[in-house]
PDB file of N, CA, C and O in Angstrom:
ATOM      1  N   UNK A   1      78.430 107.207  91.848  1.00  0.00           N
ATOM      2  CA  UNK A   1      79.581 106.668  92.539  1.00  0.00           C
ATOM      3  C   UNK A   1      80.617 106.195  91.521  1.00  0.00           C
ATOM      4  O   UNK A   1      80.109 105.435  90.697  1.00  0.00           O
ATOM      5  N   UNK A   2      82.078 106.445  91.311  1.00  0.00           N
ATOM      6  CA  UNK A   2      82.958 106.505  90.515  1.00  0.00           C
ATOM      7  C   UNK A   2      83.418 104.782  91.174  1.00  0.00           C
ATOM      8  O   UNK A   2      83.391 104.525  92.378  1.00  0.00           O
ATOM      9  N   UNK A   3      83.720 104.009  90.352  1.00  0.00           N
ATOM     10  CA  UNK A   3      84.448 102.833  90.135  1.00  0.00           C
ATOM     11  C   UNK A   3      85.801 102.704  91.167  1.00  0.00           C
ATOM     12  O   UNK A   3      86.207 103.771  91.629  1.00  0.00           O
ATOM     13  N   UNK A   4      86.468 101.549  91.523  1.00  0.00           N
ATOM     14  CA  UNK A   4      87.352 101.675  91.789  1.00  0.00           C
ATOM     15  C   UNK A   4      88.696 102.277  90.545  1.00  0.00           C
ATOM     16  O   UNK A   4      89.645 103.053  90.655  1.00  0.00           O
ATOM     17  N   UNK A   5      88.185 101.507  89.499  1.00  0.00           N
ATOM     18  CA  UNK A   5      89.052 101.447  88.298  1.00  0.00           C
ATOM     19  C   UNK A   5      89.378 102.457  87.435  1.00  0.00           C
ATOM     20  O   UNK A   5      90.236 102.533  86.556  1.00  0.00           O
ATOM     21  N   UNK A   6      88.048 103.678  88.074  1.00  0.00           N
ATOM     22  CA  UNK A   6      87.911 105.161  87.203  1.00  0.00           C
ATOM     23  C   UNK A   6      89.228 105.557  87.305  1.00  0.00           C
ATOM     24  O   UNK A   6      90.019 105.443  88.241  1.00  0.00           O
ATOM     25  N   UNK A   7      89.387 106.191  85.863  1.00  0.00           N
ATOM     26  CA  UNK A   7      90.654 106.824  85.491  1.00  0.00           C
ATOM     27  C   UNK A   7      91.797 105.958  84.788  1.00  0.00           C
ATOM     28  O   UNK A   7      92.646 106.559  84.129  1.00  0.00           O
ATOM     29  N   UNK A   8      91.828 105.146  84.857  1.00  0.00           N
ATOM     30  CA  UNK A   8      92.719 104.026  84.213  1.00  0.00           C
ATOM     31  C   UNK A   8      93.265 103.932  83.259  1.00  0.00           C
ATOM     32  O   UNK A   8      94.481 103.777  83.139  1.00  0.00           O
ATOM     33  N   UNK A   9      92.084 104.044  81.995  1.00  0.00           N
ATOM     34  CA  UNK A   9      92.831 104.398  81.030  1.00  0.00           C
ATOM     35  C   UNK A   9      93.165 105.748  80.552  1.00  0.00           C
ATOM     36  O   UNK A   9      93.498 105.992  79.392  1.00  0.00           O
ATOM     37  N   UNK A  10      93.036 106.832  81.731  1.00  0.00           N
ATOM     38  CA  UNK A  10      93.567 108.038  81.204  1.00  0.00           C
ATOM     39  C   UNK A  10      94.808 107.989  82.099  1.00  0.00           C
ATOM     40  O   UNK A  10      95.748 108.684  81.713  1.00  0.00           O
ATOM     41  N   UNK A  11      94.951 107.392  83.061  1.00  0.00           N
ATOM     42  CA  UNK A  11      96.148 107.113  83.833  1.00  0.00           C
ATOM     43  C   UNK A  11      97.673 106.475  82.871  1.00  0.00           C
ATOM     44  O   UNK A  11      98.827 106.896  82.781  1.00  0.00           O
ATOM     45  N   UNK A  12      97.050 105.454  82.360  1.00  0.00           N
ATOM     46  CA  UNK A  12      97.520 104.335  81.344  1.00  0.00           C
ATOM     47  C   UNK A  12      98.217 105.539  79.805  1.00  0.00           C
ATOM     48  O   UNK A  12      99.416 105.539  79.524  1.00  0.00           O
ATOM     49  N   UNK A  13      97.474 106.173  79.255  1.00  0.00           N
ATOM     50  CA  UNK A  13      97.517 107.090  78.278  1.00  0.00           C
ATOM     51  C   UNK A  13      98.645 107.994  79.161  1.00  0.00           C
ATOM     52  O   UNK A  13      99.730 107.909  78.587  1.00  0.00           O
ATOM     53  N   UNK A  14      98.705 108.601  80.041  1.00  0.00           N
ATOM     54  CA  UNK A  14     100.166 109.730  80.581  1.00  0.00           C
ATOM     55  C   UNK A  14     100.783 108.768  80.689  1.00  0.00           C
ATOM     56  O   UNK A  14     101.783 108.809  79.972  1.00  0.00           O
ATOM     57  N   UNK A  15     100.674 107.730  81.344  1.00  0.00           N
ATOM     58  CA  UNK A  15     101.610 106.980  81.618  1.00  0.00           C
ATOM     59  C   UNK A  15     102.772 106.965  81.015  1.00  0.00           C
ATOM     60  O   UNK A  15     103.823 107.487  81.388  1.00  0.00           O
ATOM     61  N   UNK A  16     102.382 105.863  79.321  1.00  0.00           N
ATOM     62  CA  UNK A  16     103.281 105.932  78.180  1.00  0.00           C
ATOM     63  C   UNK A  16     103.566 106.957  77.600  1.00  0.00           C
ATOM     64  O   UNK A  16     104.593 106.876  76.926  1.00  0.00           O
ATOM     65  N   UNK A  17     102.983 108.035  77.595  1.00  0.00           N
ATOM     66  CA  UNK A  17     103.200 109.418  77.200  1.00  0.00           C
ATOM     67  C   UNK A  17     104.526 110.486  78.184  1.00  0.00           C
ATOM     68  O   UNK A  17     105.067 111.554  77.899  1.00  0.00           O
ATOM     69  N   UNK A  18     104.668 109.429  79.559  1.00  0.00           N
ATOM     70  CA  UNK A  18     105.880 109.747  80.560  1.00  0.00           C
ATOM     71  C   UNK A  18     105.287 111.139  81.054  1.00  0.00           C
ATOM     72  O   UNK A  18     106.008 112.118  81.247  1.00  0.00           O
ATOM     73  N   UNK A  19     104.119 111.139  81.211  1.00  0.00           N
ATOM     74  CA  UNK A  19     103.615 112.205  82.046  1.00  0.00           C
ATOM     75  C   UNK A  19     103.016 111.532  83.130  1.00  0.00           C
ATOM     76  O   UNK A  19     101.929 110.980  82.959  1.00  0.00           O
ATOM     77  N   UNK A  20     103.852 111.493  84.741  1.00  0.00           N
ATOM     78  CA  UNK A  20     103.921 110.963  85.696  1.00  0.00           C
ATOM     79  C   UNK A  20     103.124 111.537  86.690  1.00  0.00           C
ATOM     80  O   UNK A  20     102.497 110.756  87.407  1.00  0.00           O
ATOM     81  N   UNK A  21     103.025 112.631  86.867  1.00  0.00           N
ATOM     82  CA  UNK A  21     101.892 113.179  87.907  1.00  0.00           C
ATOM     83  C   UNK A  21     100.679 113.287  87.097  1.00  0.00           C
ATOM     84  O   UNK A  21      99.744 112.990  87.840  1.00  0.00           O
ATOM     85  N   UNK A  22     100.207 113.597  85.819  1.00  0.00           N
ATOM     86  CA  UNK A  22      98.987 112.897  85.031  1.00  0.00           C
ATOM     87  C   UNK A  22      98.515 112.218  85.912  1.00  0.00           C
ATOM     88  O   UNK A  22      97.871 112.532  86.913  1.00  0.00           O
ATOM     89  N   UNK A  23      99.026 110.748  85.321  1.00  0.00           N
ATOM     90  CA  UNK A  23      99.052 108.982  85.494  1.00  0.00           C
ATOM     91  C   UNK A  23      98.652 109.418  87.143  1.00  0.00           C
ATOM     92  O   UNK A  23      97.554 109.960  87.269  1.00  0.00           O
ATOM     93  N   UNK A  24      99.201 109.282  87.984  1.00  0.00           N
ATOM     94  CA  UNK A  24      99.137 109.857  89.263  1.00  0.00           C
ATOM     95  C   UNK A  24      97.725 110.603  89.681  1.00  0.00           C
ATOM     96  O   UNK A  24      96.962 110.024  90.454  1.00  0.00           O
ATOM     97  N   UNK A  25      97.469 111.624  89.263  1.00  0.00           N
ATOM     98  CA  UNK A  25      96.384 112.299  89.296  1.00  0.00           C
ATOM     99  C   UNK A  25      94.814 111.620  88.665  1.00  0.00           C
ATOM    100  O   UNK A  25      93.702 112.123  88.819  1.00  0.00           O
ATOM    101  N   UNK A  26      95.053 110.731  88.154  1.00  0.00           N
ATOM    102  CA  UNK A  26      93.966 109.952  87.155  1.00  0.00           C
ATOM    103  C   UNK A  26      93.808 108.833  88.383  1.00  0.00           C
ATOM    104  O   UNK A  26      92.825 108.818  89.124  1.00  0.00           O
ATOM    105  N   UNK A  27      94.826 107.982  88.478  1.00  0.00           N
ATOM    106  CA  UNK A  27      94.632 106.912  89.331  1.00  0.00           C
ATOM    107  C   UNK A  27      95.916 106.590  89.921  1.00  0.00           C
ATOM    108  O   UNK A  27      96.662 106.312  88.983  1.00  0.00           O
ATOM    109  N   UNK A  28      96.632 106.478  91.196  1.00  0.00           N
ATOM    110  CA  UNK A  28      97.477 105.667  91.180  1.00  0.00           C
ATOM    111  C   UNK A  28      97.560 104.635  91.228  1.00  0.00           C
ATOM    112  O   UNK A  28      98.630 104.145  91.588  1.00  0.00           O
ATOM    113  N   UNK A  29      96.519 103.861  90.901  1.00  0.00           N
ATOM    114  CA  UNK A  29      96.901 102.391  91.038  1.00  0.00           C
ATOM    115  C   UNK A  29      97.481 101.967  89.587  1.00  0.00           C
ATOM    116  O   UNK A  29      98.121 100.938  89.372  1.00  0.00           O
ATOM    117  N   UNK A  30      97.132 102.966  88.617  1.00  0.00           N
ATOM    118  CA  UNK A  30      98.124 102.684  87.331  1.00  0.00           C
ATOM    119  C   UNK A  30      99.873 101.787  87.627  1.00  0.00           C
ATOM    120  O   UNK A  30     100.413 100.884  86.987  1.00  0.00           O
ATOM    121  N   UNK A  31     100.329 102.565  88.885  1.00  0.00           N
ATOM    122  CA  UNK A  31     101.613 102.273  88.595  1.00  0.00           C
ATOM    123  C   UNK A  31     102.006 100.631  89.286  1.00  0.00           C
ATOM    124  O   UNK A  31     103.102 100.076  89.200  1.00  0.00           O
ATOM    125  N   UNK A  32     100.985 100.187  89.848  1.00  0.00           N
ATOM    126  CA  UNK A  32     100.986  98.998  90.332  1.00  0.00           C
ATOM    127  C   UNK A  32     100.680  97.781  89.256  1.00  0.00           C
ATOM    128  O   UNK A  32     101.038  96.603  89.272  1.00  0.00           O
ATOM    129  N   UNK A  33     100.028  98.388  88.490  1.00  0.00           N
ATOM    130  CA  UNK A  33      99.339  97.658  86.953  1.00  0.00           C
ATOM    131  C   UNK A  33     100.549  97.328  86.400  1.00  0.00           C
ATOM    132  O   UNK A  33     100.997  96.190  86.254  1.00  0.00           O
ATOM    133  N   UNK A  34     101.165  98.585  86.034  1.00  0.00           N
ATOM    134  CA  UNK A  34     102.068  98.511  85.251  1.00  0.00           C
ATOM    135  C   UNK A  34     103.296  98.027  85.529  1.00  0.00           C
ATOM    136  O   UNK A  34     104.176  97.925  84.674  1.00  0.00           O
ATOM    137  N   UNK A  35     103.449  97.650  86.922  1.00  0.00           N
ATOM    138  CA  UNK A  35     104.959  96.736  87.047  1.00  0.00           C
ATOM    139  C   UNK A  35     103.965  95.682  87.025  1.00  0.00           C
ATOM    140  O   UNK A  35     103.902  95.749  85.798  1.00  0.00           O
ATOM    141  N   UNK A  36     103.203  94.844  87.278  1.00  0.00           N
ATOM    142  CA  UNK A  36     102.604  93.853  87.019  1.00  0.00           C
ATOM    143  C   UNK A  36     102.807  93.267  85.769  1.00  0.00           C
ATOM    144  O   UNK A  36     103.316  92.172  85.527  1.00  0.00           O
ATOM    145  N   UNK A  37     102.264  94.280  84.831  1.00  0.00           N
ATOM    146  CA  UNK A  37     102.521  93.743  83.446  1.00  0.00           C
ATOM    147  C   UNK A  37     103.824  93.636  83.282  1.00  0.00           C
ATOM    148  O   UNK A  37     104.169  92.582  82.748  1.00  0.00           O
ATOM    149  N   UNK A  38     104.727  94.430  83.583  1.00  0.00           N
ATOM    150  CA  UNK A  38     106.516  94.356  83.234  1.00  0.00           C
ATOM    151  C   UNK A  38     106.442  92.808  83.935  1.00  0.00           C
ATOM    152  O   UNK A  38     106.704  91.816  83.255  1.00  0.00           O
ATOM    153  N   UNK A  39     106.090  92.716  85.250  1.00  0.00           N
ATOM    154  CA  UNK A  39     106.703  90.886  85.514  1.00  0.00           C
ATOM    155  C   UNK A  39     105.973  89.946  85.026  1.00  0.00           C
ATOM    156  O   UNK A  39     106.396  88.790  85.017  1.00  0.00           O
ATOM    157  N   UNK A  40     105.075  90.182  84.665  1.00  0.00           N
ATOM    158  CA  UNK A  40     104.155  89.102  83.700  1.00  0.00           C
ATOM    159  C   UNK A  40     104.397  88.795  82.659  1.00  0.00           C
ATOM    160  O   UNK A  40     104.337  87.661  82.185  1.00  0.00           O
ATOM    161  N   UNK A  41     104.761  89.933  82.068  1.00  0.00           N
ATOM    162  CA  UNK A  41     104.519  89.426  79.969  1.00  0.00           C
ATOM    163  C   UNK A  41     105.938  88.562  80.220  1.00  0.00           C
ATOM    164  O   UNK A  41     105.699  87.400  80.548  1.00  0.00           O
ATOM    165  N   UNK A  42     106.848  88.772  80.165  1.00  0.00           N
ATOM    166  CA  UNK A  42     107.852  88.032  80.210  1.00  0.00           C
ATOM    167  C   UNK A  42     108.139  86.590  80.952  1.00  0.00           C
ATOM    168  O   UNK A  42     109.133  85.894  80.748  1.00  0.00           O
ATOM    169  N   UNK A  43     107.096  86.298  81.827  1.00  0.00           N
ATOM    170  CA  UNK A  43     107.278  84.945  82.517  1.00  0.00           C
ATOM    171  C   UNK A  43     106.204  84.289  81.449  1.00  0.00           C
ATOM    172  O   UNK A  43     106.246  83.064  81.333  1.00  0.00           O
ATOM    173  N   UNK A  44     104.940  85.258  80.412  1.00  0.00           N
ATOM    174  CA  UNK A  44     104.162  84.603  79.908  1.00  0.00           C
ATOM    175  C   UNK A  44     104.423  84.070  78.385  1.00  0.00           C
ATOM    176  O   UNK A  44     103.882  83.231  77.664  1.00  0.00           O
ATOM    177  N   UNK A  45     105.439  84.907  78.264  1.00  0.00           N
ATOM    178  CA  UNK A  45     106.450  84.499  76.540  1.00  0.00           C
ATOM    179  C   UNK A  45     107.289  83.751  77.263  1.00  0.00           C
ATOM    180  O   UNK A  45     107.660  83.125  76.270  1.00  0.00           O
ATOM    181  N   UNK A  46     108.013  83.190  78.265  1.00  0.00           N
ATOM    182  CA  UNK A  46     109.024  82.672  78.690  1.00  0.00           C
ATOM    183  C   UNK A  46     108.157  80.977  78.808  1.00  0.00           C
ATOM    184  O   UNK A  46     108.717  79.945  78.439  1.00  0.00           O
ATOM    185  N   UNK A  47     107.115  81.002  79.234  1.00  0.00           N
ATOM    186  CA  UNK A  47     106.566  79.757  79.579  1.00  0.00           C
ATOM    187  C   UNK A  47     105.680  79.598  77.679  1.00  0.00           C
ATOM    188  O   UNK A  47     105.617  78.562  77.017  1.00  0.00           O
ATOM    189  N   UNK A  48     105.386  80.349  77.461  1.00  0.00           N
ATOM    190  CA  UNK A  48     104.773  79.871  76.163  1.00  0.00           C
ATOM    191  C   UNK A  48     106.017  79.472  74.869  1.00  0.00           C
ATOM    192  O   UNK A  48     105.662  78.687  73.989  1.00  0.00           O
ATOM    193  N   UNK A  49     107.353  80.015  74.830  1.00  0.00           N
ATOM    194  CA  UNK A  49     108.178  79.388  74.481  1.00  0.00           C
ATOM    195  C   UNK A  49     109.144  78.401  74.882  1.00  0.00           C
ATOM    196  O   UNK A  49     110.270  78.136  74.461  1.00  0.00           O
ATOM    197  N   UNK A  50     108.182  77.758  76.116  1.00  0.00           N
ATOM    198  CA  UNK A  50     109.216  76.408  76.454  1.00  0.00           C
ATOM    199  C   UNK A  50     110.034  76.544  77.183  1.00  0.00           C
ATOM    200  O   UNK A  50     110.655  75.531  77.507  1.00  0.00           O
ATOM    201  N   UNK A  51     110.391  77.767  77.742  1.00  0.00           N
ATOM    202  CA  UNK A  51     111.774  78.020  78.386  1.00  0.00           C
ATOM    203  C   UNK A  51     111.480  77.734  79.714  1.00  0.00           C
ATOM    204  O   UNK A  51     112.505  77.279  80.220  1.00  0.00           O
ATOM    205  N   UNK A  52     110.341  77.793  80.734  1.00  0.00           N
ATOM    206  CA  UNK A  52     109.979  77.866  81.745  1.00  0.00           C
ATOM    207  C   UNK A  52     108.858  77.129  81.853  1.00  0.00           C
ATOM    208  O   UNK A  52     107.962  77.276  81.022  1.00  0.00           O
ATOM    209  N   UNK A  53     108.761  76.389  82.706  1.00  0.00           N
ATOM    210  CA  UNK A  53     107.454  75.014  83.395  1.00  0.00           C
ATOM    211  C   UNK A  53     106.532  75.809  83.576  1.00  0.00           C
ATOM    212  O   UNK A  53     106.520  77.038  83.643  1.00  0.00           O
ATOM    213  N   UNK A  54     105.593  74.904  83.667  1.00  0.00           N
ATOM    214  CA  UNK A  54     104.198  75.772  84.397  1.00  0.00           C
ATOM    215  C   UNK A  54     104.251  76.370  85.046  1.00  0.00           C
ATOM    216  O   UNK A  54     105.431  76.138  85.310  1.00  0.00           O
ATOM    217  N   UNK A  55     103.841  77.547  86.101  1.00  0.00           N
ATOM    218  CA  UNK A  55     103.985  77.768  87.792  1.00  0.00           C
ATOM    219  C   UNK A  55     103.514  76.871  88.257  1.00  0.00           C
ATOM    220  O   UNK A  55     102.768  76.092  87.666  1.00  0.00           O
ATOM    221  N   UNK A  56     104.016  76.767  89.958  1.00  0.00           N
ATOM    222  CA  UNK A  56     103.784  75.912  90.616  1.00  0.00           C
ATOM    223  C   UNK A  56     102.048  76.521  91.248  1.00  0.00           C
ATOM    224  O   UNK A  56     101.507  77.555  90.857  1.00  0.00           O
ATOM    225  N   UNK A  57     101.530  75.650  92.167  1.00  0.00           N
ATOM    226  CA  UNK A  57     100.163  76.145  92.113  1.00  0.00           C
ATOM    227  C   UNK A  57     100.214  77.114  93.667  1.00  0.00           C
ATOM    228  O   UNK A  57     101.226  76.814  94.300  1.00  0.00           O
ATOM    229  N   UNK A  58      99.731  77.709  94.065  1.00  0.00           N
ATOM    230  CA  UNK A  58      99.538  78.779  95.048  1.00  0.00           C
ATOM    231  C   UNK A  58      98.793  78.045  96.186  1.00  0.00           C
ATOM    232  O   UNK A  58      97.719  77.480  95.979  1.00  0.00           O
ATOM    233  N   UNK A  59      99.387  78.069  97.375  1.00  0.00           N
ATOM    234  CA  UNK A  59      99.029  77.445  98.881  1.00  0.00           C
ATOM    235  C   UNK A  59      97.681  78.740  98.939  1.00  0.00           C
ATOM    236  O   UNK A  59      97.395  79.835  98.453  1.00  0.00           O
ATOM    237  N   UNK A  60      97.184  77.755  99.848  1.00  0.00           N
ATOM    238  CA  UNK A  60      95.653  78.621 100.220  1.00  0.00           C
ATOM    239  C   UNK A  60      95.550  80.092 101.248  1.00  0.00           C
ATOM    240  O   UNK A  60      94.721  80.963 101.513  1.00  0.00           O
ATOM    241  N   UNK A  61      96.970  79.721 101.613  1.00  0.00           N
ATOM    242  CA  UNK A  61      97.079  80.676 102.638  1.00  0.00           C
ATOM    243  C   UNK A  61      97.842  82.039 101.402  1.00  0.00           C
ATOM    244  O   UNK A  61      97.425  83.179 101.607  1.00  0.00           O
ATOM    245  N   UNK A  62      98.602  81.910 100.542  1.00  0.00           N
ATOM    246  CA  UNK A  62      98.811  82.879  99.767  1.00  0.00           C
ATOM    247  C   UNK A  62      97.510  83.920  98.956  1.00  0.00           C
ATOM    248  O   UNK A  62      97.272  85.116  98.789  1.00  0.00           O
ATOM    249  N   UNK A  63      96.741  82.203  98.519  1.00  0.00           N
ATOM    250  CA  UNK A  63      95.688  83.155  98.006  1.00  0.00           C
ATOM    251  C   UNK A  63      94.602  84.096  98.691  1.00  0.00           C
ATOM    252  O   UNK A  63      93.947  85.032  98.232  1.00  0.00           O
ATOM    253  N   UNK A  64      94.638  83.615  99.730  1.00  0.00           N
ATOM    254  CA  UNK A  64      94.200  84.288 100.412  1.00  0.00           C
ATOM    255  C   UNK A  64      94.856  85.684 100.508  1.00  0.00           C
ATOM    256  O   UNK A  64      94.211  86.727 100.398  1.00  0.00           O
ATOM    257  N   UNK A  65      96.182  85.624 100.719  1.00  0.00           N
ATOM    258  CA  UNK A  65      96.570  86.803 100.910  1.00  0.00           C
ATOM    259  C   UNK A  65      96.675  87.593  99.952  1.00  0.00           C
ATOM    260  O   UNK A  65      97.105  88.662 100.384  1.00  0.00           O
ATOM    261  N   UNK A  66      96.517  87.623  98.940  1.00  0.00           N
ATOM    262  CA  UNK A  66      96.391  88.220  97.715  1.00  0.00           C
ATOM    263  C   UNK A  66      95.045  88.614  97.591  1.00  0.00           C
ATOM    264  O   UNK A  66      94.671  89.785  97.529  1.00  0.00           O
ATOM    265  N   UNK A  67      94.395  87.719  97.560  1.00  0.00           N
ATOM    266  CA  UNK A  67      92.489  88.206  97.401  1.00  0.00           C
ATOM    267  C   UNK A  67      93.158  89.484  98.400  1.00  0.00           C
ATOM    268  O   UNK A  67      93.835  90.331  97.818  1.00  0.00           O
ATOM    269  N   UNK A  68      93.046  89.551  99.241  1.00  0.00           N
ATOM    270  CA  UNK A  68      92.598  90.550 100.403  1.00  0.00           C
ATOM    271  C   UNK A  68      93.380  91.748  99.668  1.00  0.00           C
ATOM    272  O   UNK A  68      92.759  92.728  99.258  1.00  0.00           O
ATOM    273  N   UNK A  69      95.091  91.593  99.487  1.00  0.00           N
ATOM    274  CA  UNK A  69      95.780  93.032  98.908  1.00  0.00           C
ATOM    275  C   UNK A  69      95.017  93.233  98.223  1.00  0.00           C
ATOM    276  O   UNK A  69      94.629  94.393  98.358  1.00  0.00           O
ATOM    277  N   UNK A  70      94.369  92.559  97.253  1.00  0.00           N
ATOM    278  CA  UNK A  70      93.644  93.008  95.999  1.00  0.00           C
ATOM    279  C   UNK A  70      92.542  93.834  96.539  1.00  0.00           C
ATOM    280  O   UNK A  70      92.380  95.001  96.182  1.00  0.00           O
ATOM    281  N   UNK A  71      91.607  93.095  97.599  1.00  0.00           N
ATOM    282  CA  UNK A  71      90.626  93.956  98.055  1.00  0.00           C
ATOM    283  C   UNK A  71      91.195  95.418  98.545  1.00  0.00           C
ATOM    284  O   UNK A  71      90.837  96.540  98.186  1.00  0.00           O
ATOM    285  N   UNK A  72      92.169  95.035  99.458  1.00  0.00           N
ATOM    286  CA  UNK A  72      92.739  96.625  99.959  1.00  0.00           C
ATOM    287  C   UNK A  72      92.678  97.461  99.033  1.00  0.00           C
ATOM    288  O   UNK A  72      91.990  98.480  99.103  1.00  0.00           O
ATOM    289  N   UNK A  73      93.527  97.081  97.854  1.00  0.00           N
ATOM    290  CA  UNK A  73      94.016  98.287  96.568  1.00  0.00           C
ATOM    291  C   UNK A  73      92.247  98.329  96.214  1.00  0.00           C
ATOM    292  O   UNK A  73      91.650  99.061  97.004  1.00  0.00           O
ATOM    293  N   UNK A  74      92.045  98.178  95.976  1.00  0.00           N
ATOM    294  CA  UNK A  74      90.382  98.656  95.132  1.00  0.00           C
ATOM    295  C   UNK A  74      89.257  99.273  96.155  1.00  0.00           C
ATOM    296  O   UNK A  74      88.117  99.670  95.914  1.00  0.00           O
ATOM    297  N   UNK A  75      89.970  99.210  97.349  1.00  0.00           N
ATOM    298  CA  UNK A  75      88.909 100.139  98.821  1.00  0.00           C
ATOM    299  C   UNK A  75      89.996 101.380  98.676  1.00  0.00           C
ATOM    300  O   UNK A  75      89.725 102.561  98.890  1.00  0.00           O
ATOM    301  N   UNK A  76      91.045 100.958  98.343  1.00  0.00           N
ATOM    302  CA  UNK A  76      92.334 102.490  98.232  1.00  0.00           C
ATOM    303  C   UNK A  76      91.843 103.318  97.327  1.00  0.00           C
ATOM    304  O   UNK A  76      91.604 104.525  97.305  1.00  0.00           O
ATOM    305  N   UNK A  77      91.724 102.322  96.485  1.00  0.00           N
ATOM    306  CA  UNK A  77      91.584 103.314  95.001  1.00  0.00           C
ATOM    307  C   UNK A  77      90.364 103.984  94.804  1.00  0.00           C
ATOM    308  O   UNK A  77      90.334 105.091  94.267  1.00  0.00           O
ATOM    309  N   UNK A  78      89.045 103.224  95.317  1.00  0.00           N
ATOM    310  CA  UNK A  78      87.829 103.401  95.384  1.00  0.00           C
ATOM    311  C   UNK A  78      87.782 105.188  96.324  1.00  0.00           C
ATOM    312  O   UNK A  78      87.156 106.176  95.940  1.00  0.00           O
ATOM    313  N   UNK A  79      88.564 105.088  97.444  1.00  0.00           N
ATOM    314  CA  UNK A  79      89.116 105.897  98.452  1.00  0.00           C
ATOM    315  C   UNK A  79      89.061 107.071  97.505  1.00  0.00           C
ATOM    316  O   UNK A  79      88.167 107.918  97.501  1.00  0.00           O
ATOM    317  N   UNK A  80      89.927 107.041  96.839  1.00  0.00           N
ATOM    318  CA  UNK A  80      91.079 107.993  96.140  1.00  0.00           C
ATOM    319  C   UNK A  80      90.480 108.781  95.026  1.00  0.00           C
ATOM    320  O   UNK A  80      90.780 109.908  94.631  1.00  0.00           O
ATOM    321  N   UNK A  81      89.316 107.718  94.485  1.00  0.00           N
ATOM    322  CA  UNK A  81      88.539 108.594  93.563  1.00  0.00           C
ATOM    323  C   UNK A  81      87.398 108.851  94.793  1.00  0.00           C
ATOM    324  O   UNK A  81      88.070 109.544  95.556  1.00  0.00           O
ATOM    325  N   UNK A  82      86.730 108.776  95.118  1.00  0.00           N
ATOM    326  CA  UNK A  82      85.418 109.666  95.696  1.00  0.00           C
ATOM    327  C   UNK A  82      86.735 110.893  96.474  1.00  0.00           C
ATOM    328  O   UNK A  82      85.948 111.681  96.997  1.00  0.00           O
ATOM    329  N   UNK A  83      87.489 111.187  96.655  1.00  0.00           N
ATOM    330  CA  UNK A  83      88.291 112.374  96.823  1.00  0.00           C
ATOM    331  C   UNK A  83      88.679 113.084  95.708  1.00  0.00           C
ATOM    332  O   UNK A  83      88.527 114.280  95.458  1.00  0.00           O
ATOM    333  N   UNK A  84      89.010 112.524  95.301  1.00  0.00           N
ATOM    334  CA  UNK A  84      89.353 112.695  93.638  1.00  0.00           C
ATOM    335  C   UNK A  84      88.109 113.673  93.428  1.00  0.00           C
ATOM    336  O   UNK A  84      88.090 114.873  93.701  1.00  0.00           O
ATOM    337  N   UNK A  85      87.007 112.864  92.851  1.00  0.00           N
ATOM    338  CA  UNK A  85      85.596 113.891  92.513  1.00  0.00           C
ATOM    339  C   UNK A  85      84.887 114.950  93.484  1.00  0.00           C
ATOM    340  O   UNK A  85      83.967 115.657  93.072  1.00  0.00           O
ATOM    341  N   UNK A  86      85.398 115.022  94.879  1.00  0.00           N
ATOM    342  CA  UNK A  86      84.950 115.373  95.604  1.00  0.00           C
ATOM    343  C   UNK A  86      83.627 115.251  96.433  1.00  0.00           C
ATOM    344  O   UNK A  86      82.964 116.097  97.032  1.00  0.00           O
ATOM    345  N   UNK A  87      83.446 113.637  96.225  1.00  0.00           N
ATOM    346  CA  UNK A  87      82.121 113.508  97.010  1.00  0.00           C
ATOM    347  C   UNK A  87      82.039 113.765  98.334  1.00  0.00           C
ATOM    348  O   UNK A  87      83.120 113.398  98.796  1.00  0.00           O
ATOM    349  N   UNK A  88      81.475 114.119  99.057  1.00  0.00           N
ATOM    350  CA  UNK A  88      81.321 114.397 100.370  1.00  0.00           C
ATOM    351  C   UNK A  88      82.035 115.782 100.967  1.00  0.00           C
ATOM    352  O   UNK A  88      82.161 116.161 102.132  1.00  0.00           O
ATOM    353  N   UNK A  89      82.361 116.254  99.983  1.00  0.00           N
ATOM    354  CA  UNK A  89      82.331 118.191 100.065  1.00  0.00           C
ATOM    355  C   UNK A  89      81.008 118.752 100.175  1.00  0.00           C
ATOM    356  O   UNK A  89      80.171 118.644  99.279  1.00  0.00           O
ATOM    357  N   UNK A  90      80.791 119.415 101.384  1.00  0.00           N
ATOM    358  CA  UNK A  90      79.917 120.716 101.015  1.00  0.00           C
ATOM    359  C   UNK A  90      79.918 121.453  99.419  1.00  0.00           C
ATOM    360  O   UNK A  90      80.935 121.716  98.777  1.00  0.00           O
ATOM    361  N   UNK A  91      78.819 121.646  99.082  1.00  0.00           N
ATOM    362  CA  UNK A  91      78.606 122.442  97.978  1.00  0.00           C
ATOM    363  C   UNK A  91      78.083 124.230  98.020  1.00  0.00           C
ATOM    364  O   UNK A  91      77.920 124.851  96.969  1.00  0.00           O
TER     365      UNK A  91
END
């Protein structure tokens, strides 16, 4: 049984290489990663040089809602590879 996460870093590798249906074909959840990191690193040099406060802390009802997208994307992705490898094809 293939990972949710299978392919990632060959996804990650086209990615920066600007080979887009690659990245795509490996995993799409690459491209969700990767605006992640674009809004992250920068709020995380922005707060580690002083420029920006802590974050504020996350209501229960958010985290919640996040756990769950998170679960969705990794039943998607999980999805996407057993298609991907073709499990559950006749042979």
């Amino acid at each position: 049984m293939p990972c949710p996460a299978c392919g990632l870093t060959t996804a990650a590798i086209a990615l920066v290489r600007g080979e887009v249906g690659a990245a795509f074909g490996a995993n799409p959840l690459i491209f969700g990663l990767a605006a992640l990191v674009v809004a992250v690193v920068p709020l995380v040099v922005l707060r580690a040089a002083g420029v920006l406060g802590p974050p504020r802390p996350w209501s229960p009802n958010r985290r919640r809602w996040v756990a769950r997208l998170i679960g969705l994307l990794a039943v998607a992705s999980w999805l996407f590879q057993l298609h991907r490898l073709g499990f559950g094809r006749a042979t």
